[in-house]
C-alpha positions in Angstrom: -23.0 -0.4 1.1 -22.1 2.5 -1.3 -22.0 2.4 -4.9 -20.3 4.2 -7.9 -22.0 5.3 -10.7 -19.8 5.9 -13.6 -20.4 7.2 -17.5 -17.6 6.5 -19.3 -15.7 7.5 -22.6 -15.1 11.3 -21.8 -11.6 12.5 -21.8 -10.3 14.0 -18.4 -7.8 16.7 -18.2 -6.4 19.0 -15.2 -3.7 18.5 -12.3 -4.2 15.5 -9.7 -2.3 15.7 -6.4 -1.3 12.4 -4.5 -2.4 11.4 -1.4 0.2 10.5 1.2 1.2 7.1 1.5 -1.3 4.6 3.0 2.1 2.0 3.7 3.7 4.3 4.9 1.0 5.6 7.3 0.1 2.3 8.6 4.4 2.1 9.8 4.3 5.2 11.1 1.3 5.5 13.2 2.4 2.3 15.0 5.8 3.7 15.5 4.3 6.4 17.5 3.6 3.7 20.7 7.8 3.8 21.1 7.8 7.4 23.0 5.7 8.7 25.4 6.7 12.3 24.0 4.8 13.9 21.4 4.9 12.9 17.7 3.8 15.3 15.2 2.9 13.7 11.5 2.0 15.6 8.3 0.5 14.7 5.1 -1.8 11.3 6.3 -4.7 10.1 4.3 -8.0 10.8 5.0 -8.6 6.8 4.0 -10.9 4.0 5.7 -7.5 1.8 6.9 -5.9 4.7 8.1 -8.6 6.1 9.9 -9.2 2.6 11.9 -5.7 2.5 12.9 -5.7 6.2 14.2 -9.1 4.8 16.4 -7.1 1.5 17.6 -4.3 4.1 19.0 -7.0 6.4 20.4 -8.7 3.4 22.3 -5.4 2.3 23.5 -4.8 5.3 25.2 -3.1 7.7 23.0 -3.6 11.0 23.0 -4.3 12.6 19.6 -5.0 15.9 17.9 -6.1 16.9 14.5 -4.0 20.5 13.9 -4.7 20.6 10.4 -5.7 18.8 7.1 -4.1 15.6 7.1 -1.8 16.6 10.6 -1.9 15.1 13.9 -0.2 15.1 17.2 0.2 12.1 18.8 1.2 11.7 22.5 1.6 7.9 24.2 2.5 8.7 27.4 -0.9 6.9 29.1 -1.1 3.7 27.0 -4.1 1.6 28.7 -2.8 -2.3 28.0 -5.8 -3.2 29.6 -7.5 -2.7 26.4 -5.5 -5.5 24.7 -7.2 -8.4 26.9 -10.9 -6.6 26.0 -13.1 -8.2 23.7 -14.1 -4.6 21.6 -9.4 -4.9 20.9 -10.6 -8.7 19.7 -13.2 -7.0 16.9 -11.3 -3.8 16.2 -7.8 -5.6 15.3 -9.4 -8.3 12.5 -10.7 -5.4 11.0 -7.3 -4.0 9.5 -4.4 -5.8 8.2 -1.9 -3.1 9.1 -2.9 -3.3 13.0 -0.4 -5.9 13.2 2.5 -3.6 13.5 1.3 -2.2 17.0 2.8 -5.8 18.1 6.7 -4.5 17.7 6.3 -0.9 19.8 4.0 -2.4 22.6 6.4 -5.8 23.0 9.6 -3.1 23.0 8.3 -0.9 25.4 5.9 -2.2 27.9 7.1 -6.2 26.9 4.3 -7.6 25.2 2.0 -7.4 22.6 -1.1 -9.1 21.2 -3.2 -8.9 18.3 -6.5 -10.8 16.7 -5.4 -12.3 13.4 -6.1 -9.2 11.2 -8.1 -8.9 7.9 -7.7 -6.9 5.0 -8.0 -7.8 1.0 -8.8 -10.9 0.2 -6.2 -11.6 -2.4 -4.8 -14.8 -0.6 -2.9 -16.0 2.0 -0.9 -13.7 3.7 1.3 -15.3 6.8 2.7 -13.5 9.8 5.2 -16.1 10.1 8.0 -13.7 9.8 7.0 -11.2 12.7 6.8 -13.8 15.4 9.6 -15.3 14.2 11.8 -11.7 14.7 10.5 -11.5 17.7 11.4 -15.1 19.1 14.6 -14.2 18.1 14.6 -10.9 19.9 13.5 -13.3 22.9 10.1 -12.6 23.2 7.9 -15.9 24.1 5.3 -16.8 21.3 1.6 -18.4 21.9 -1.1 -18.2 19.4 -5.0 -19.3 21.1 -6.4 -21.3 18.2 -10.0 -21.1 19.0 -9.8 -17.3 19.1 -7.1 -16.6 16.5 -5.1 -14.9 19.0 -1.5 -13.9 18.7 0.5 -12.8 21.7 3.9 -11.9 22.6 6.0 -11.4 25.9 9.5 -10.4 27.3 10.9 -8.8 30.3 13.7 -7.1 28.0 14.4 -8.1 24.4 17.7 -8.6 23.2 19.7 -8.1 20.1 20.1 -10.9 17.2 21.3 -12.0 14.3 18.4 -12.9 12.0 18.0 -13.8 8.5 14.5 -13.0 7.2 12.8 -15.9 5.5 11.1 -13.5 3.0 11.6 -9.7 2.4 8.0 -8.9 4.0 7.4 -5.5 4.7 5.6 -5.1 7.2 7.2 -8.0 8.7 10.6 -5.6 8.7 9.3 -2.6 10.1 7.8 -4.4 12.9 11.4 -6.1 14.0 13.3 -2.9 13.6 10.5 -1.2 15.9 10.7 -4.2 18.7 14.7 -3.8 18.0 15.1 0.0 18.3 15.0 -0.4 22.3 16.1 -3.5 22.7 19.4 -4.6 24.4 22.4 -4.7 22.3 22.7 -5.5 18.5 20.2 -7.2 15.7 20.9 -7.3 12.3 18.4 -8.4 10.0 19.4 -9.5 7.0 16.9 -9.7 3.7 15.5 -7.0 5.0 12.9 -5.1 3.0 14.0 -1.6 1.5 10.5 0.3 0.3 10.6 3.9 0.4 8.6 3.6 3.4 10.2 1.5 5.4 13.1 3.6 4.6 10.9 6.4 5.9 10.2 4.8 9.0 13.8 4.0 10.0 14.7 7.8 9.0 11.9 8.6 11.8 13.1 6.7 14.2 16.7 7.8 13.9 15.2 11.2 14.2 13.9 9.9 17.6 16.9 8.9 18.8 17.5 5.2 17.5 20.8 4.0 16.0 19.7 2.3 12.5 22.4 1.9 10.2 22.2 0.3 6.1 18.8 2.2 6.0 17.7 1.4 1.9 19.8 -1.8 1.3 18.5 -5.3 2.8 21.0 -5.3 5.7 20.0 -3.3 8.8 22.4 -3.1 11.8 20.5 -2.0 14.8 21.7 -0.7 18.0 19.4 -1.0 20.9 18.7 2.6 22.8 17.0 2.7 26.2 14.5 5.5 24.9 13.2 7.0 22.2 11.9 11.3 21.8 9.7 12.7 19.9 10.2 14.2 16.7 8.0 15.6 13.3 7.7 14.4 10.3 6.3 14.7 6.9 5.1 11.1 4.7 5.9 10.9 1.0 2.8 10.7 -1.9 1.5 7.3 -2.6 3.1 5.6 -5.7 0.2 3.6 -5.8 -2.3 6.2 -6.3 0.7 8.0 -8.6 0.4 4.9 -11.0 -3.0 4.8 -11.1 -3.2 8.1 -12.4 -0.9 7.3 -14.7 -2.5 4.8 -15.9 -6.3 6.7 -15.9 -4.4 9.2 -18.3 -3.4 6.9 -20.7 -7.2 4.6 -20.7 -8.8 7.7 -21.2 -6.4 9.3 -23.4 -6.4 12.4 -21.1 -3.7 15.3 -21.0 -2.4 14.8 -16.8 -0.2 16.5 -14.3 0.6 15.0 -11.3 1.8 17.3 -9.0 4.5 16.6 -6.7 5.5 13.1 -7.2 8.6 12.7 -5.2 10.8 11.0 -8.4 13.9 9.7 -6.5 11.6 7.6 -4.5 9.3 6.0 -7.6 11.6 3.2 -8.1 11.4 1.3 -11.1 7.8 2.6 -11.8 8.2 5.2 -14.4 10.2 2.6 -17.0 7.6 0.1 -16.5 4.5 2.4 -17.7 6.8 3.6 -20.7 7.6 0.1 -21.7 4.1 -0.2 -21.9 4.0 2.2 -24.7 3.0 5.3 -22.5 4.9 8.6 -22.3 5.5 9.4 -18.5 7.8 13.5 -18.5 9.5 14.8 -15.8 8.6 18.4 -15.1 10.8 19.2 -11.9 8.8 16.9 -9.3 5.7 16.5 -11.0 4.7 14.0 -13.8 3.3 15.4 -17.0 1.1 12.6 -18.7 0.1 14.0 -22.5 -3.1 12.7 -24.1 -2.2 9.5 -26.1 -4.6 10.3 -29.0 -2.7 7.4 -31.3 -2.6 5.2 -28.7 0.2 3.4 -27.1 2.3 0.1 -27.8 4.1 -2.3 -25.9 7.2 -2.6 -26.3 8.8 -6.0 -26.9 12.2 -8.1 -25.5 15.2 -6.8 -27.4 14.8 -10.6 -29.2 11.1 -9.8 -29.9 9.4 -12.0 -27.4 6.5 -10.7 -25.5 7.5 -8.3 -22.7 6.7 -9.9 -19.3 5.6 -7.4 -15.9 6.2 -9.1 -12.9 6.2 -7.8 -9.2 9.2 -8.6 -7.0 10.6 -6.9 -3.2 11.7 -3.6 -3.9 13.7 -2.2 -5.9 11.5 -4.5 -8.3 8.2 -3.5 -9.5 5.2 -2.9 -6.6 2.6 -5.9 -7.1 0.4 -3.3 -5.6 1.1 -2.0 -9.4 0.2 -5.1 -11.3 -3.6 -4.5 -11.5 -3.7 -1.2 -13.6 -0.7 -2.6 -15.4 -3.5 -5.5 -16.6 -6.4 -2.9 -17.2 -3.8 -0.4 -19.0 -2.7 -3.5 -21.6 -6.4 -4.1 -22.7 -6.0 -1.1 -24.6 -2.8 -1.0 -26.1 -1.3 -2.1 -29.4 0.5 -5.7 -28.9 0.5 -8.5 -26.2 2.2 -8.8 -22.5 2.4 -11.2 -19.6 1.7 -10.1 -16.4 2.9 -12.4 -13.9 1.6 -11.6 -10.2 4.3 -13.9 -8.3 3.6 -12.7 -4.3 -0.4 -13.2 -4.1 -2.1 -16.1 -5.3 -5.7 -14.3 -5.9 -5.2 -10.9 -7.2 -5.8 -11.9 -10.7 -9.2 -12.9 -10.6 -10.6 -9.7 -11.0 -9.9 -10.4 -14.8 -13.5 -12.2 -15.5 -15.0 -8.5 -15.1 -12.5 -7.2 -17.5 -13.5 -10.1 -20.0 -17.0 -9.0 -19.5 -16.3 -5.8 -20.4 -15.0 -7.1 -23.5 -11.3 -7.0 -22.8 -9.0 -9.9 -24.0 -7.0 -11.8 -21.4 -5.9 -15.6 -20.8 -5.6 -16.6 -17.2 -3.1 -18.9 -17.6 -3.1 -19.5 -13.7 -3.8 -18.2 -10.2 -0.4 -16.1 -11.1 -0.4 -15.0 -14.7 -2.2 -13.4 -17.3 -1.5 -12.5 -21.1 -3.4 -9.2 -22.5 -4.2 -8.8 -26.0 -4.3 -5.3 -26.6 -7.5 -3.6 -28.7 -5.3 -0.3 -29.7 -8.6 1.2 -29.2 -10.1 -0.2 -31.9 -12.8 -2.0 -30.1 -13.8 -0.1 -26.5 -14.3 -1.9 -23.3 -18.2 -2.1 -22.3 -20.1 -0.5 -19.5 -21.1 -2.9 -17.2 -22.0 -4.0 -13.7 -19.5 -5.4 -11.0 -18.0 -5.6 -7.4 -15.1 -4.6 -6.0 -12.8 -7.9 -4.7 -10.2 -5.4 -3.3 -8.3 -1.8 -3.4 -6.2 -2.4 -5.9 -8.6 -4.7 -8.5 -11.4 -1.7 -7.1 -9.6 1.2 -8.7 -8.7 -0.7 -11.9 -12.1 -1.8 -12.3 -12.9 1.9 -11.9 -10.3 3.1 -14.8 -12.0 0.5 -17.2 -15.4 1.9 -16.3 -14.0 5.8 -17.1 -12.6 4.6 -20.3 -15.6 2.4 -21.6 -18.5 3.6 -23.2 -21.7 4.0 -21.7 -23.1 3.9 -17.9 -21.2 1.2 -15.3 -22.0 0.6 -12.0 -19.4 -0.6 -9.4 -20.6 -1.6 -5.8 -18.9 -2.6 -2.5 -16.8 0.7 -3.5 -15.8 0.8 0.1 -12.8 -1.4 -0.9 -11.4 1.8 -2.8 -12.1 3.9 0.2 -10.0 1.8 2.1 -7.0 3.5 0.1 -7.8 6.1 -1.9 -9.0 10.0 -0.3 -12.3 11.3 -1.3 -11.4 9.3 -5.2 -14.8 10.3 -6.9 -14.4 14.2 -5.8 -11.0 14.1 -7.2 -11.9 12.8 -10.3 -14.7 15.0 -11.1 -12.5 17.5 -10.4 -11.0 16.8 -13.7 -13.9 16.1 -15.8 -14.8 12.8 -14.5 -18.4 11.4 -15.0 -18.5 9.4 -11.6 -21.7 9.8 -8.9 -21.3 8.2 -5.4 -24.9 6.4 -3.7 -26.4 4.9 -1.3 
């Protein structure tokens, strides 16, 4: 288990360039099982959750080629199925939450699909209810092997359907459209999710030869096709890791450029960081953060009660987001309530954040009110463990900003979603030292 060593307080300042989207990645790898024709991608993290996945396609047969930094070549034209029934399939799918989107390609093309119930963060319950229950409707026969928390999937040939989505899940989306690309006839899927990425994905595979109409609004009309080609493409830079630079700049009162941001698909993210007092500039794609030496304040509700951040399906704010929206507030000038409505645990990082001397009320499993310090008082260096990516990274904001030495272990959670994060940082003056 590796561990970060961080001395805070100093002020950062240089340009940062985002990784490519981790989402995105873990959609578009899978998609990659639809064609046996080559599939070349650019721009992939170098991340633990990506690099698993690219292993799972590798051991399932696919053939796969590094051609530069962060490019690949994929080719599935020998996919060994045999390897679903094996027992090393069973320990390599729990492993990674996004592995459940291979289920959608394999069931399309060679008419079924299985998959151990995956793991990921541990930030509550988080149901695959609405995969199996798009692909029931495509047809497919469901059976689930309690003792071995097995899911599996069948059909001779899907076919098209009507289907209303009983939540906007994400990844629950891109795995119909995937199973509904080649199947027979029509499905529309209504309450579909629209995220950048998933847009992404359906852009891909209309590339490839699907027929995907209402691509970015919740209602996708889906004309099977008997076969899909192969195509390129290039992923977009993680919002994510774009608003957690944003918020490092602002904690540390640091001067910031953040190169090549892709604006048009940021969303909603930009106003929410400036309602929190913080001045986010547009310079042509990039984000030019200045160094907040007065601080920054909240704003409030045009009546003057407390402004409330809370996550919803896109285009409403990423709870991926909410996290370094909590770390940012403990520093600001006035009060806000962050409510976290999709996960039920990913607010109980806060009790390391209280250590550190930061105020916050958990009101419940889903909210929390911040009472800013406006500086005035710093948080404290400390000693903690990473719960999960996002709390991980927010944790490591607090520790740049606080003063004196912190320690944070179990820093393979951050690893999981952010590229080589403490080289980066150093890279703009950051006091941060990776061990054993």
């Amino acid at each position: 288990m590796a561990t970060f060593i961080i001395e805070g307080g100093h002020q950062l300042k240089g340009s940062i360039q985002p990784q490519g989207a981790k989402n995105e990645a873990l959609q578009i790898l899978c998609a990659v099982l639809l064609t046996p024709e080559t599939v070349t991608i650019h721009n992939i993290p170098d991340i633990i959750d990506v690099n698993k996945l690219i292993s799972l396609l590798e051991k399932l047969g696919v053939k796969i080629e590094k051609i530069g930094s962060g490019s690949y070549t994929f080719k599935a034209d020998e996919v060994n199925m045999k390897y679903l029934e094996s027992a090393e399939f069973k320990e390599d799918g729990k492993g990674l939450r996004g592995s459940i989107m291979i289920v959608g390609p394999l069931l399309a093309r060679f008419g079924k699909g299985y998959i151990p119930k995956p793991g990921g963060d541990k930030i509550g319950r988080r149901r695959l209810d609405t995969h199996f229950e798009g692909f029931i409707n495509l047809g497919a026969k469901f059976r689930y092997n309690r003792e071995e928390h097995f899911y599996g999937v069948e059909a001779d040939r899907l076919k098209g359907a009507y289907m209303l989505l009983d939540e906007a899940s994400v990844t629950g989306t891109a795995n119909i459209v995937m199973a509904a690309v080649l199947a027979e006839g029509t499905t529309t899927i209504y309450n579909a999710a629209c995220e950048p990425y998933l847009q992404q994905l359906c852009k891909m595979l209309n590339r490839m030869g699907a027929k995907i109409s209402g691509v970015g609004s919740n209602m996708l009309i889906i004309e099977g096709v008997d076969n899909l080609k192969g195509t390129d493409h290039k992923m977009l830079p993680d919002m994510i890791e774009i608003g957690s630079w944003i918020g490092l700049a602002a904690m540390t009162k640091s001067e910031l450029t953040i190169k090549n941001v892709s604006w048009d698909d940021l969303g909603q993210i930009p106003d929410v960081f400036r309602k929190l007092g913080i001045t986010v500039e547009r310079k042509g794609e990039d984000i030019y953060i200045p160094a907040h030496k007065d601080g920054y304040e909240i704003q409030s509700y045009i009546d003057g009660s407390i402004l409330t951040v809370a996550d919803a399906p896109w285009p409403g704010f990423t709870p991926d987001l909410l996290s370094i929206v909590l770390v940012i507030a403990t520093q600001a000038r006035g009060s806000v309530l962050v409510h976290q409505k999709m996960f039920e645990s990913r607010l109980f990082f806060v009790d390391k954040l209280i250590d550190m001397g930061a105020k916050i009320i958990l009101c419940d499993p889903h909210r929390a009110t911040v009472i800013g310090h406006d500086f005035k008082s710093s948080l404290k260096a400390t000693t903690m463990t990473s719960p999960d990516i996002r709390a991980g990274v927010s944790l490591l904001i607090a520790a740049l900003s606080a003063k004196g030495t912190s320690t944070i272990h179990n820093i393979e959670q951050i690893d999981r979603g952010y590229e080589r994060i403490d080289e980066r940082l150093r890279a703009i003056g950051a006091k941060i030292t990776r061990v054993s």
